[in-house]
CHARMM internal coordinates of N, CA and C (Angstrom, degrees):
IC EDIT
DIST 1 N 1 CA 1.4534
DIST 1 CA 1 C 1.5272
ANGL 1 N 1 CA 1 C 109.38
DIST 1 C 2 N 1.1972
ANGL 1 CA 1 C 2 N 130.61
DIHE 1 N 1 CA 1 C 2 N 140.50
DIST 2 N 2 CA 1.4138
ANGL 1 C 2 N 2 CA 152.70
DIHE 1 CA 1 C 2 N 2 CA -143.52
DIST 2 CA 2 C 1.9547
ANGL 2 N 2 CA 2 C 94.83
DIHE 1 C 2 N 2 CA 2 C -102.41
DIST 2 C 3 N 1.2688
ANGL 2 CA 2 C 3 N 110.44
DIHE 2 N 2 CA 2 C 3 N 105.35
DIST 3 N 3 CA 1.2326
ANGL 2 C 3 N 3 CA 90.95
DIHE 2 CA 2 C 3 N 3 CA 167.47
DIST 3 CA 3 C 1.9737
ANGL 3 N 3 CA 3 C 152.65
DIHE 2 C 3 N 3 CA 3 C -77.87
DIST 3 C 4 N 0.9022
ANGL 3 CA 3 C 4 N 117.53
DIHE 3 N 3 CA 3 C 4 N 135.35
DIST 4 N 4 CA 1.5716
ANGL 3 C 4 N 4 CA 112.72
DIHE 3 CA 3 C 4 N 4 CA -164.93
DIST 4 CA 4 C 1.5283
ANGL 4 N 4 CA 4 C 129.87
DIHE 3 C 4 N 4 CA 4 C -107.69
DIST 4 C 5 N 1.0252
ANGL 4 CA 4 C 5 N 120.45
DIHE 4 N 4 CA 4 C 5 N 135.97
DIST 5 N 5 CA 1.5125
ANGL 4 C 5 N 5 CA 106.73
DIHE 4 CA 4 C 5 N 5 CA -177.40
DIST 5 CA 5 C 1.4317
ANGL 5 N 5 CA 5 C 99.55
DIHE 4 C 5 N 5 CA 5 C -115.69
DIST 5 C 6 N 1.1768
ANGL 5 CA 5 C 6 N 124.86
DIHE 5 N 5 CA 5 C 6 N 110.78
DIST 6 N 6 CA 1.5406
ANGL 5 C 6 N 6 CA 129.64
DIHE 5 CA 5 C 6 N 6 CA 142.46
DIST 6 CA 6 C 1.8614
ANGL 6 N 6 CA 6 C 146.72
DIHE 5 C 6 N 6 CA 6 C -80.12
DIST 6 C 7 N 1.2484
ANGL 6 CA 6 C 7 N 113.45
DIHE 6 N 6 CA 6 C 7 N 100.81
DIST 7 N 7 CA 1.6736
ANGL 6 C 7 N 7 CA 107.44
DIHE 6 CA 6 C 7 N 7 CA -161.67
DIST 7 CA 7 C 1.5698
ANGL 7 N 7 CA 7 C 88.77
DIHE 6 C 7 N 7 CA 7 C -81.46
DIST 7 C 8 N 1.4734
ANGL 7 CA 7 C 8 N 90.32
DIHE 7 N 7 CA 7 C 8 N 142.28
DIST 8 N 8 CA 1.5392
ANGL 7 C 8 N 8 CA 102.46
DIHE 7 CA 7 C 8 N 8 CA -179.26
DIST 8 CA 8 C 1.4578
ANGL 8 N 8 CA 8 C 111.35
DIHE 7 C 8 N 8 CA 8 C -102.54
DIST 8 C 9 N 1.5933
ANGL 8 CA 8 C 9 N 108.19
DIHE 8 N 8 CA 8 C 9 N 144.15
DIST 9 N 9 CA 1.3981
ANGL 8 C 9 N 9 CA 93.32
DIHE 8 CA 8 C 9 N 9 CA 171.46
DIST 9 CA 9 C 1.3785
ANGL 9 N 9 CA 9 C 142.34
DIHE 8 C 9 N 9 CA 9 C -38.63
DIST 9 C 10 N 1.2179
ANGL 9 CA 9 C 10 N 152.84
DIHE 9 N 9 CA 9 C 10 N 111.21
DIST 10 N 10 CA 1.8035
ANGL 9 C 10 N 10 CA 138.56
DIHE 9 CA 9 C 10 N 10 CA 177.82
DIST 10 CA 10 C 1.5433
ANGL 10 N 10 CA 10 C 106.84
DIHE 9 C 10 N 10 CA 10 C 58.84
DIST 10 C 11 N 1.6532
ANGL 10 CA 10 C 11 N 121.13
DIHE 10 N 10 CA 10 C 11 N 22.08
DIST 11 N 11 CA 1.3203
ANGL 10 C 11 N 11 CA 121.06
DIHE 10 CA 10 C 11 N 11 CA 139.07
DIST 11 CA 11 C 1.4956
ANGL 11 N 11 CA 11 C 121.20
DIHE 10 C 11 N 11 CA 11 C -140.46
DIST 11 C 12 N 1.4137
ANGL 11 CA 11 C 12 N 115.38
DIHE 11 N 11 CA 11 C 12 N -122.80
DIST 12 N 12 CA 1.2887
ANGL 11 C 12 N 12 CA 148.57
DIHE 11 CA 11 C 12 N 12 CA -164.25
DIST 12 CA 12 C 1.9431
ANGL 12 N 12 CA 12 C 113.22
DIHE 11 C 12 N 12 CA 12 C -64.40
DIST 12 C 13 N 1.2680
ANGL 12 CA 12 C 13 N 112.20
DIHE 12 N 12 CA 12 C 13 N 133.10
DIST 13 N 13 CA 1.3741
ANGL 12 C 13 N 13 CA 102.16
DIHE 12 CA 12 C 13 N 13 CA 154.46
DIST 13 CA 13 C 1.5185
ANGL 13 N 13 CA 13 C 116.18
DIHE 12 C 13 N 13 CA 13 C -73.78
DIST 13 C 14 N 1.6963
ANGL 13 CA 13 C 14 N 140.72
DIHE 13 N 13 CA 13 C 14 N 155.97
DIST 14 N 14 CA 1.1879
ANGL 13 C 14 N 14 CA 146.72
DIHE 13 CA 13 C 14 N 14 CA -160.62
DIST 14 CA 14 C 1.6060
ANGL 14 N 14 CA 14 C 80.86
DIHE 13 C 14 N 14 CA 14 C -136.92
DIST 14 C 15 N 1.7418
ANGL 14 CA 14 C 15 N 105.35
DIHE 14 N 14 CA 14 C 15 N 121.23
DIST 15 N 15 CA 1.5216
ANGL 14 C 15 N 15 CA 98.11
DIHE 14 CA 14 C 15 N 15 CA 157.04
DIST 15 CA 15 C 1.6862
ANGL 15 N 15 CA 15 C 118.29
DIHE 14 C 15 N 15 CA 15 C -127.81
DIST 15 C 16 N 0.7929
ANGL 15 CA 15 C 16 N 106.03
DIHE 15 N 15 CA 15 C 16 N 95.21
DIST 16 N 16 CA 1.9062
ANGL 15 C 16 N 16 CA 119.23
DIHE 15 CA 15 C 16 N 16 CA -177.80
DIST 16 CA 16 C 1.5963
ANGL 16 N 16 CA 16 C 107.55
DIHE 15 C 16 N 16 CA 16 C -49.04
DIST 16 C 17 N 1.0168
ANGL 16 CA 16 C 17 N 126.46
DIHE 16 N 16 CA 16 C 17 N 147.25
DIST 17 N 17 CA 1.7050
ANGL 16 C 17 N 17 CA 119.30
DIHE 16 CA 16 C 17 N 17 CA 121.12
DIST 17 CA 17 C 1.8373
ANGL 17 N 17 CA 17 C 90.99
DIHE 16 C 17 N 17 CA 17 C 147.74
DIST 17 C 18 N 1.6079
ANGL 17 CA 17 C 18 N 84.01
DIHE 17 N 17 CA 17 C 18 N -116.37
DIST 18 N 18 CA 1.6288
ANGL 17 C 18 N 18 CA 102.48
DIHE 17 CA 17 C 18 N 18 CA -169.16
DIST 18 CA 18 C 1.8508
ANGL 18 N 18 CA 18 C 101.11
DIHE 17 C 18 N 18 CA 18 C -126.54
DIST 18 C 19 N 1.4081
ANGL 18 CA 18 C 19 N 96.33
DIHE 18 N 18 CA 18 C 19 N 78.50
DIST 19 N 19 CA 1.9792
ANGL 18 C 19 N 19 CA 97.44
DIHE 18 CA 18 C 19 N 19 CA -167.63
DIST 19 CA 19 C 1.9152
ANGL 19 N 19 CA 19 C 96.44
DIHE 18 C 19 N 19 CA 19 C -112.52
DIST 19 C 20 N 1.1793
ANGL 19 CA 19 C 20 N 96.16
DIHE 19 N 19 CA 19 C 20 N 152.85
DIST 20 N 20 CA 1.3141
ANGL 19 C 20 N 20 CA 92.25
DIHE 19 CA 19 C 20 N 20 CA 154.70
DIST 20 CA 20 C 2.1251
ANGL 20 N 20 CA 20 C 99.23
DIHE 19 C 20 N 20 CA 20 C -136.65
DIST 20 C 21 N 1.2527
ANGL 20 CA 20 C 21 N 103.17
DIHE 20 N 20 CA 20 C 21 N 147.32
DIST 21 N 21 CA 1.7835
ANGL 20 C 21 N 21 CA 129.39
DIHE 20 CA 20 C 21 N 21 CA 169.15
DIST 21 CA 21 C 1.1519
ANGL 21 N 21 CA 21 C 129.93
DIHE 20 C 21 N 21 CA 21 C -49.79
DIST 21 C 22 N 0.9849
ANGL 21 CA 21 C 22 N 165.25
DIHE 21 N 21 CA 21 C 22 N 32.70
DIST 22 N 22 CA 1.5726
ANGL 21 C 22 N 22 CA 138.12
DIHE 21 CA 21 C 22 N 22 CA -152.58
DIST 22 CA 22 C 1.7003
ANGL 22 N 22 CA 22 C 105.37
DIHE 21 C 22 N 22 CA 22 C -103.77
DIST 22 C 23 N 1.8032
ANGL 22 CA 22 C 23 N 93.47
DIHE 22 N 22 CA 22 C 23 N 161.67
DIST 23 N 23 CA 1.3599
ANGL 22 C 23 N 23 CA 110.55
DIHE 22 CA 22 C 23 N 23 CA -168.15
DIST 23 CA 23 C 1.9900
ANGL 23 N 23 CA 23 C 99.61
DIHE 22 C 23 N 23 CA 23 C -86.64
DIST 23 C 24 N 1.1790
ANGL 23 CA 23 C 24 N 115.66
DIHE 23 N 23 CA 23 C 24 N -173.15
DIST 24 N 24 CA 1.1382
ANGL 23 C 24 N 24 CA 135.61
DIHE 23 CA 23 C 24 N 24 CA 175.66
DIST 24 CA 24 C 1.8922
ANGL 24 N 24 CA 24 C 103.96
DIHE 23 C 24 N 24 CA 24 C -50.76
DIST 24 C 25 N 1.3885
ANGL 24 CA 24 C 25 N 104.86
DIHE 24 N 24 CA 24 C 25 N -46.80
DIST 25 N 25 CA 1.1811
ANGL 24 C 25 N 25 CA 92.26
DIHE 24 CA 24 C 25 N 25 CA 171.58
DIST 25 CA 25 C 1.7361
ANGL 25 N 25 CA 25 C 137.71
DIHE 24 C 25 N 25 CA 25 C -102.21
DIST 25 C 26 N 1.0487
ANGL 25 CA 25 C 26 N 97.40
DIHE 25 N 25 CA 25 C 26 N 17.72
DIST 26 N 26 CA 1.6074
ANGL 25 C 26 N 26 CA 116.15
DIHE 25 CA 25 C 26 N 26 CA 171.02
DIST 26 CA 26 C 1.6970
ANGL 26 N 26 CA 26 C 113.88
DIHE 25 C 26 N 26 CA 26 C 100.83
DIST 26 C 27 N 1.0153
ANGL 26 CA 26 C 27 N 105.06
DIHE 26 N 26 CA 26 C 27 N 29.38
DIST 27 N 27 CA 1.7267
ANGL 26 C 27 N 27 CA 113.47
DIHE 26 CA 26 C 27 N 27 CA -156.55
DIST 27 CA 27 C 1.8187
ANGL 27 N 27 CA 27 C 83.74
DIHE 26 C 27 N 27 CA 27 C -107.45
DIST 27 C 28 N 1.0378
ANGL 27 CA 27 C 28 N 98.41
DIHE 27 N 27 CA 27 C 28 N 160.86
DIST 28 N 28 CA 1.9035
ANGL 27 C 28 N 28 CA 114.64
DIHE 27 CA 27 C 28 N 28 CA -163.70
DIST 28 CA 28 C 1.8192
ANGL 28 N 28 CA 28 C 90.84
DIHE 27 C 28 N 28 CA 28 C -107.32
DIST 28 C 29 N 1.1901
ANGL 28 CA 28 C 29 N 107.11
DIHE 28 N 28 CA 28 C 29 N 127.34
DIST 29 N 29 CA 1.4987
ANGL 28 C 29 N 29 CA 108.93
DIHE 28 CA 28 C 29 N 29 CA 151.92
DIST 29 CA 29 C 1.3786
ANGL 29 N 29 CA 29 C 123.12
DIHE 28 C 29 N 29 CA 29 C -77.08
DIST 29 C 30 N 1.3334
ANGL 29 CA 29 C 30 N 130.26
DIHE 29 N 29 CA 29 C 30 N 168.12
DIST 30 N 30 CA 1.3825
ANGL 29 C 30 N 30 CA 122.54
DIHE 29 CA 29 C 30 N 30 CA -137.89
DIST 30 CA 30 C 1.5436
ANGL 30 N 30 CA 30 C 85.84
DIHE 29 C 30 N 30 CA 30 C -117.48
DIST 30 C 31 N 1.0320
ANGL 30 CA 30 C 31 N 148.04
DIHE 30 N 30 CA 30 C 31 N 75.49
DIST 31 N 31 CA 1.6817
ANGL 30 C 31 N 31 CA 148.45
DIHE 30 CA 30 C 31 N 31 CA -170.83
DIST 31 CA 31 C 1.1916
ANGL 31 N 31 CA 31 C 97.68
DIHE 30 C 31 N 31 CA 31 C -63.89
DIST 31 C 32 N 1.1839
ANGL 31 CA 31 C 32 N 135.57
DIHE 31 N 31 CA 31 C 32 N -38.83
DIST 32 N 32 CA 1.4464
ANGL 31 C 32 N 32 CA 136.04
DIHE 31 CA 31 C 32 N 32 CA -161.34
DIST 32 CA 32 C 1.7054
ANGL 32 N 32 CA 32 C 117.21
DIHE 31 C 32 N 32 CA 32 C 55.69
DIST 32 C 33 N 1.4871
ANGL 32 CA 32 C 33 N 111.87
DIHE 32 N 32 CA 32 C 33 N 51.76
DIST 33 N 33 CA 1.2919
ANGL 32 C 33 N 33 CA 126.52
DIHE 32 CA 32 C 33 N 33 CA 150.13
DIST 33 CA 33 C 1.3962
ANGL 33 N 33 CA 33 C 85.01
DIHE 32 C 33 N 33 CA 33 C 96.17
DIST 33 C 34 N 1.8569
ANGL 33 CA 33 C 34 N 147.30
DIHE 33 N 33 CA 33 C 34 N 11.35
DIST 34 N 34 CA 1.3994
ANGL 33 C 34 N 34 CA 110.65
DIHE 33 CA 33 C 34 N 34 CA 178.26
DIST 34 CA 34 C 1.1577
ANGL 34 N 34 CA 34 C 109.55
DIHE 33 C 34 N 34 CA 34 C -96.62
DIST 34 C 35 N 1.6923
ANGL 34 CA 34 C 35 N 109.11
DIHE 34 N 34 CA 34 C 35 N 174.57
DIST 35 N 35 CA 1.4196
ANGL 34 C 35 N 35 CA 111.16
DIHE 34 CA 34 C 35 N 35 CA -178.10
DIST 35 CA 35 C 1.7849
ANGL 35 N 35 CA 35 C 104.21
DIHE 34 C 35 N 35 CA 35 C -121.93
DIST 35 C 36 N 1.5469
ANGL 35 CA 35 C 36 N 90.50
DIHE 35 N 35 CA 35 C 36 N 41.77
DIST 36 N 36 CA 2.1630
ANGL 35 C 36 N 36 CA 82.57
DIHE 35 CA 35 C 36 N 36 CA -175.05
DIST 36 CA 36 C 1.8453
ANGL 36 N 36 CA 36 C 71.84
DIHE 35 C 36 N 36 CA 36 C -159.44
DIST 36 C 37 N 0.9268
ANGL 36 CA 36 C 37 N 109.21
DIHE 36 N 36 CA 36 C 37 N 128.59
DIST 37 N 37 CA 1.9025
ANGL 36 C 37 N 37 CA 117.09
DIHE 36 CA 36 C 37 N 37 CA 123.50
DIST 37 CA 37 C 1.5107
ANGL 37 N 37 CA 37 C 106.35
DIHE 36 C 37 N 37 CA 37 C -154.42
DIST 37 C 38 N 1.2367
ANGL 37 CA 37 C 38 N 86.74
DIHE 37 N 37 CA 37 C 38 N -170.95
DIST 38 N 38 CA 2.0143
ANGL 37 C 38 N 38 CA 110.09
DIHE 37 CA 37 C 38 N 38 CA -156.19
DIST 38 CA 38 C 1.7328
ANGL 38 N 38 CA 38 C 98.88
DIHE 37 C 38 N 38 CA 38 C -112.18
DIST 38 C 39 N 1.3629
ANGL 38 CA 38 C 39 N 118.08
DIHE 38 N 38 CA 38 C 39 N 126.76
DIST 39 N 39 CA 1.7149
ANGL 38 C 39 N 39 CA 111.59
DIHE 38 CA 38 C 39 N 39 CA -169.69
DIST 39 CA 39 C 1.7110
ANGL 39 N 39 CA 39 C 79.56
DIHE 38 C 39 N 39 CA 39 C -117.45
DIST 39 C 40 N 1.1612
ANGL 39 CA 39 C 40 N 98.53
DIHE 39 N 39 CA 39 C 40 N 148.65
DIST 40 N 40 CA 1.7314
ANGL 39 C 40 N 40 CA 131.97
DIHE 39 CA 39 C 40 N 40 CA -179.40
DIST 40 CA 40 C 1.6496
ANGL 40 N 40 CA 40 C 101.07
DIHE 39 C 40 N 40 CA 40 C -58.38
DIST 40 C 41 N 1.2260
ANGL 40 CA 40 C 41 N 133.90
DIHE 40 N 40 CA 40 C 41 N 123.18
DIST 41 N 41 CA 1.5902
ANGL 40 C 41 N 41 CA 122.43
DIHE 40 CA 40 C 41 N 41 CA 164.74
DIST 41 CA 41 C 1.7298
ANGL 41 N 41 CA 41 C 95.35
DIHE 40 C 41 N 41 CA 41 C -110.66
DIST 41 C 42 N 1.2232
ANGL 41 CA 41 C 42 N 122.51
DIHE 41 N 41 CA 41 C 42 N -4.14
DIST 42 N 42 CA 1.7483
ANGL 41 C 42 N 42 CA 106.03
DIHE 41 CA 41 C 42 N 42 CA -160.30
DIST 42 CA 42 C 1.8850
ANGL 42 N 42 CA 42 C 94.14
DIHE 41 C 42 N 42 CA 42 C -112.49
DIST 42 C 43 N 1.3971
ANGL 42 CA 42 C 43 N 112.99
DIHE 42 N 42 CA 42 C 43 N -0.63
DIST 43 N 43 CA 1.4229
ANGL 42 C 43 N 43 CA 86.14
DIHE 42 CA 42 C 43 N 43 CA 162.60
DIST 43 CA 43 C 1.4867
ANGL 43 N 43 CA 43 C 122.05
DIHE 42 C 43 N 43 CA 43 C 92.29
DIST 43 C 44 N 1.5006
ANGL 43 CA 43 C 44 N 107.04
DIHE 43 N 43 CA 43 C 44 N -21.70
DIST 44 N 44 CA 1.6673
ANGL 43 C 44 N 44 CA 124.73
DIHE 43 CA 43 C 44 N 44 CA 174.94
DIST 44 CA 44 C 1.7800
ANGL 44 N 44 CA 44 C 105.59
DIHE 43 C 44 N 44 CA 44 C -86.71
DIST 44 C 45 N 1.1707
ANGL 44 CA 44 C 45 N 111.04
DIHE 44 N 44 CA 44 C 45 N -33.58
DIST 45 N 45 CA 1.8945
ANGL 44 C 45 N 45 CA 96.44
DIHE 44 CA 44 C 45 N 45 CA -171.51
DIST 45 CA 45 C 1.3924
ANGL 45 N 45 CA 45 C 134.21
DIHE 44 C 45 N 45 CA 45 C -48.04
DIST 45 C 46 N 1.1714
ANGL 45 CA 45 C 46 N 108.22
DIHE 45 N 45 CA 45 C 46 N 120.73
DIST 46 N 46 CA 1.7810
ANGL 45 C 46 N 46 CA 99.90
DIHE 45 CA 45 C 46 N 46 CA -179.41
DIST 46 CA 46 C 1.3408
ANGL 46 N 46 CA 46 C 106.63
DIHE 45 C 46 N 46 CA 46 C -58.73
DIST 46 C 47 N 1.1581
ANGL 46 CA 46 C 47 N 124.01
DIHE 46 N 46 CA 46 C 47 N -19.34
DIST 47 N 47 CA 1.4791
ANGL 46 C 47 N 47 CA 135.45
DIHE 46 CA 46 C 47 N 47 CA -150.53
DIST 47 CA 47 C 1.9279
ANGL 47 N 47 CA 47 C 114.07
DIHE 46 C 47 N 47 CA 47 C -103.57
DIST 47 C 48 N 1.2356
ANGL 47 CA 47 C 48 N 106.13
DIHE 47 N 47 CA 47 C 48 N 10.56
DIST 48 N 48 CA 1.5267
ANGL 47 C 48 N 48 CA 129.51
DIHE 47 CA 47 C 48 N 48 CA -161.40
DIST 48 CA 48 C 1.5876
ANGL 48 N 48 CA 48 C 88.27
DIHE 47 C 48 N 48 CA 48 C -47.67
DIST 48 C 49 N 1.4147
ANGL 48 CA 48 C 49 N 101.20
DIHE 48 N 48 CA 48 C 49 N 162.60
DIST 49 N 49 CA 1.3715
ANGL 48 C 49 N 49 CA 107.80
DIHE 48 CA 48 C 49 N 49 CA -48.69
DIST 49 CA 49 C 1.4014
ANGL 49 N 49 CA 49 C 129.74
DIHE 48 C 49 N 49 CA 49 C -107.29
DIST 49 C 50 N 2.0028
ANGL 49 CA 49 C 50 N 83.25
DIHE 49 N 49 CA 49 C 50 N 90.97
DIST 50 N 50 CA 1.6363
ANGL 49 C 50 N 50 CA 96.73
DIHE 49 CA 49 C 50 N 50 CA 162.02
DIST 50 CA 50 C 1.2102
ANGL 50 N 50 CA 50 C 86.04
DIHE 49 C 50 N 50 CA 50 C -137.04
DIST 50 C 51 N 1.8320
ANGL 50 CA 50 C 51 N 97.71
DIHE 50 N 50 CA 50 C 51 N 168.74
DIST 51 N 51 CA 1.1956
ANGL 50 C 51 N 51 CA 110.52
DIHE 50 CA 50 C 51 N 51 CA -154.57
DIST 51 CA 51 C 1.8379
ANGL 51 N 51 CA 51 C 97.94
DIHE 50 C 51 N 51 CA 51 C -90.71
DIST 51 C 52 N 1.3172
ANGL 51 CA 51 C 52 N 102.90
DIHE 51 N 51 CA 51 C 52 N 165.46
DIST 52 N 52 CA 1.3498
ANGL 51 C 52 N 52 CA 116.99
DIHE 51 CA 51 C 52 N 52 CA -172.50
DIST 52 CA 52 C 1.8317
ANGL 52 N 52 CA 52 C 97.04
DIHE 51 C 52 N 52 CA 52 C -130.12
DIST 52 C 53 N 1.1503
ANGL 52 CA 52 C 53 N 130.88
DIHE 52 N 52 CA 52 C 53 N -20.34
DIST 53 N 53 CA 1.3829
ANGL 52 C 53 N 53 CA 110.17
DIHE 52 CA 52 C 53 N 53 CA -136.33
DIST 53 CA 53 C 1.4210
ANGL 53 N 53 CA 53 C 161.57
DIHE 52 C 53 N 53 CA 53 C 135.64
DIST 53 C 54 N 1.3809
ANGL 53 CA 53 C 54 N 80.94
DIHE 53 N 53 CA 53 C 54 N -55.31
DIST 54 N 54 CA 1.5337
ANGL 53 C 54 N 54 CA 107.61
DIHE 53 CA 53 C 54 N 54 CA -171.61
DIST 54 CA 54 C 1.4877
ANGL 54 N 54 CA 54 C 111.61
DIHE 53 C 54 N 54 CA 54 C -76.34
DIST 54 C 55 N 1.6772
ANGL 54 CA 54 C 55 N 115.86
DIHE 54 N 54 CA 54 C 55 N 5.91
DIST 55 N 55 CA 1.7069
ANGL 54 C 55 N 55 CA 125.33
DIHE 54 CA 54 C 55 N 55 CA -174.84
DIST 55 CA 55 C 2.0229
ANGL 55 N 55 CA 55 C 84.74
DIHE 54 C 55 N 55 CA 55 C -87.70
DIST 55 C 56 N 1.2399
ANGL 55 CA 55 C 56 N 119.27
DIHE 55 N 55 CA 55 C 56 N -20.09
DIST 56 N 56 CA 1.7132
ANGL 55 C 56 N 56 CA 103.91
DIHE 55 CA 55 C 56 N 56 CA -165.48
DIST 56 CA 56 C 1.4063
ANGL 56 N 56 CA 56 C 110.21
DIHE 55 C 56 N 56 CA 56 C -45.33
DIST 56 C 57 N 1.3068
ANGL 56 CA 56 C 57 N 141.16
DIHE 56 N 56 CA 56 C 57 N 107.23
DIST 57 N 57 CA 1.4803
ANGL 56 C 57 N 57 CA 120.19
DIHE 56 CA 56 C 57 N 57 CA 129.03
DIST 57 CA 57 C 2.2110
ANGL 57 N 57 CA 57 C 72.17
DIHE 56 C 57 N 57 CA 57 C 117.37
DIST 57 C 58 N 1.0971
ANGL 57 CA 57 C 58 N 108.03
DIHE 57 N 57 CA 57 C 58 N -5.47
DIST 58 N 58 CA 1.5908
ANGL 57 C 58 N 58 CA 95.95
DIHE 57 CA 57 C 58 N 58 CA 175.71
DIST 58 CA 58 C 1.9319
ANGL 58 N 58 CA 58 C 111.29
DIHE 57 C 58 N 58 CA 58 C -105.40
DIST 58 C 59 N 1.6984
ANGL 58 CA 58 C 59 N 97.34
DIHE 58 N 58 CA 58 C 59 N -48.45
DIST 59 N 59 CA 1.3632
ANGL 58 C 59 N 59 CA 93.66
DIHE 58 CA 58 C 59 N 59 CA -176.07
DIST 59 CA 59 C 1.6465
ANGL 59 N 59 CA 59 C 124.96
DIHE 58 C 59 N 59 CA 59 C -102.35
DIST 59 C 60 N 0.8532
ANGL 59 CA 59 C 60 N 101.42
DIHE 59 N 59 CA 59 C 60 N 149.19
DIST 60 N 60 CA 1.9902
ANGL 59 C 60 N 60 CA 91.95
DIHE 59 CA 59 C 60 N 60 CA -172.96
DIST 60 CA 60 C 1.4625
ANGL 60 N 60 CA 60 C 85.41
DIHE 59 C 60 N 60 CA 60 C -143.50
DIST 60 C 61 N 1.6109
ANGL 60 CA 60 C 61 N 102.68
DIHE 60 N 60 CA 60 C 61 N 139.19
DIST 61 N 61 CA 0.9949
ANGL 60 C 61 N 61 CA 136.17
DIHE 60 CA 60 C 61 N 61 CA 138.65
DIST 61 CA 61 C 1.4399
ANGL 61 N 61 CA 61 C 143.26
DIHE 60 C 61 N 61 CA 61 C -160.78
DIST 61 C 62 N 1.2608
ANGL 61 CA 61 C 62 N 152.12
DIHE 61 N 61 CA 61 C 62 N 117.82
DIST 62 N 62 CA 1.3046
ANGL 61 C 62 N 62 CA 140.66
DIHE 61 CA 61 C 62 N 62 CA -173.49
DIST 62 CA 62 C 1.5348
ANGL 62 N 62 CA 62 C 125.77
DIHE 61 C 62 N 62 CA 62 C -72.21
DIST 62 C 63 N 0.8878
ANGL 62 CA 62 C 63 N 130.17
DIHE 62 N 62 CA 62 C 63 N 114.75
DIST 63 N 63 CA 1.8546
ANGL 62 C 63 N 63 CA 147.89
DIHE 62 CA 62 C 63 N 63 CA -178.50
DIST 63 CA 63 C 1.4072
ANGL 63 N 63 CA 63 C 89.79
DIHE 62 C 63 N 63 CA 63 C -65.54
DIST 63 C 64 N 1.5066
ANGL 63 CA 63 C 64 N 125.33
DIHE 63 N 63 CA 63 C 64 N 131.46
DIST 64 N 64 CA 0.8040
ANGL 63 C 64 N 64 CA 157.46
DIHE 63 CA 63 C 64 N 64 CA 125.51
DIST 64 CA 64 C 1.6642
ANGL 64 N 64 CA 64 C 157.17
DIHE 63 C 64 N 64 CA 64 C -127.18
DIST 64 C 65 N 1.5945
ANGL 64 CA 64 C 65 N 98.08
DIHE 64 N 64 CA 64 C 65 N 93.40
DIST 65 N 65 CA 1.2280
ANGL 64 C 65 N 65 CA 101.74
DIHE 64 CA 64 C 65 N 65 CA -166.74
DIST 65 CA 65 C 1.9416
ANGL 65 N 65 CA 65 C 132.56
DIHE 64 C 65 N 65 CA 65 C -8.55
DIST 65 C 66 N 0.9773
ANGL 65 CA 65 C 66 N 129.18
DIHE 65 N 65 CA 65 C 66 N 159.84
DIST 66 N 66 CA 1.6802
ANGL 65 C 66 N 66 CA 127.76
DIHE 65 CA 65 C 66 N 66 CA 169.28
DIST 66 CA 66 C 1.5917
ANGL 66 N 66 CA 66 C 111.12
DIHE 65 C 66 N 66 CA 66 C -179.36
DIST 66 C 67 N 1.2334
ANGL 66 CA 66 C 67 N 124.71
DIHE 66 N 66 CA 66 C 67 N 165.30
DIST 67 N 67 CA 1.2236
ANGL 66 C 67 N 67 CA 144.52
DIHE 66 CA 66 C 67 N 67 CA 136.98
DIST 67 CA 67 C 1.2860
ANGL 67 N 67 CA 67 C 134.94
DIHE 66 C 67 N 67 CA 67 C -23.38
DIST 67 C 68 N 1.2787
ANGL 67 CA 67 C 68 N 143.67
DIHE 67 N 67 CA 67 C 68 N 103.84
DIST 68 N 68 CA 1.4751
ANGL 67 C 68 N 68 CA 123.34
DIHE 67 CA 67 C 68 N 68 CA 178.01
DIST 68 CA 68 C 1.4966
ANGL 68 N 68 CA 68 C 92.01
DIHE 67 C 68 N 68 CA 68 C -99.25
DIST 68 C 69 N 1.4849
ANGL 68 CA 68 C 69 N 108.21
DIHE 68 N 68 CA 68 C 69 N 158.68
DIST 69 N 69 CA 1.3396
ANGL 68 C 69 N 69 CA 147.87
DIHE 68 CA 68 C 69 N 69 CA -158.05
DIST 69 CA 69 C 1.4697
ANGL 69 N 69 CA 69 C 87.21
DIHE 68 C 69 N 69 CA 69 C -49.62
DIST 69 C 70 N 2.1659
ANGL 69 CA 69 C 70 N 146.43
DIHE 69 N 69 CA 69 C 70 N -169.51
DIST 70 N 70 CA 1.1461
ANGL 69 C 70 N 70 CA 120.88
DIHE 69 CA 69 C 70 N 70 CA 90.20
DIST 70 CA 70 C 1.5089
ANGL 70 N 70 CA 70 C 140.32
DIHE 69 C 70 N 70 CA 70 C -30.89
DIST 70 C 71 N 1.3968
ANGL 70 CA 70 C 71 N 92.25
DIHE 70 N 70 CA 70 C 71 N 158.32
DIST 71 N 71 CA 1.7066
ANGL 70 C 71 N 71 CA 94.02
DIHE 70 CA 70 C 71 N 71 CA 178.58
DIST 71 CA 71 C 1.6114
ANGL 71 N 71 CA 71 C 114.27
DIHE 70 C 71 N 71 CA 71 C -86.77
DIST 71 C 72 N 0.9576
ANGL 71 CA 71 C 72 N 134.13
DIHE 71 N 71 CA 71 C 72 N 140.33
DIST 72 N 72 CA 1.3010
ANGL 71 C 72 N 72 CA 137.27
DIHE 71 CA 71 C 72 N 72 CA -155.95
DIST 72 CA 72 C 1.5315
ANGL 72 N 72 CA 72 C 105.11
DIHE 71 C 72 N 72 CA 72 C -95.76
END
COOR INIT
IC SEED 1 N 1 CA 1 C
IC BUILD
């Protein structure tokens, strides 16, 4: 399965498929076999970084696809 990242409106990124996590230093988070969770974009989760929540009613933003520049 092809993995996907979806930013959600006024929360969470959603990443599906066949992913694996790692921290700053290359170490694997322990998913425990799933193939979906939700990573924090607003910066409030106790749970960093996956999402918990704590974006309700604090973070807003709308996803809208685009173009990035060329690469220089």
């Amino acid at each position: 399965m092809a993995t996907t990242l979806k930013i959600l409106p006024n929360g969470s990124m959603k990443v599906e498929g066949d992913f694996e996590i790692l921290d700053a230093e290359g170490k694997p988070y322990g998913l425990g076999g799933r193939t979906l969770v939700s990573l924090c974009r607003c910066g409030n989760s106790k749970n960093k970084p996956f999402c918990d929540g704590s974006h309700k009613g604090y973070f807003e933003h709308t996803p809208q696809a685009f173009d990035l520049p060329p690469k220089k």
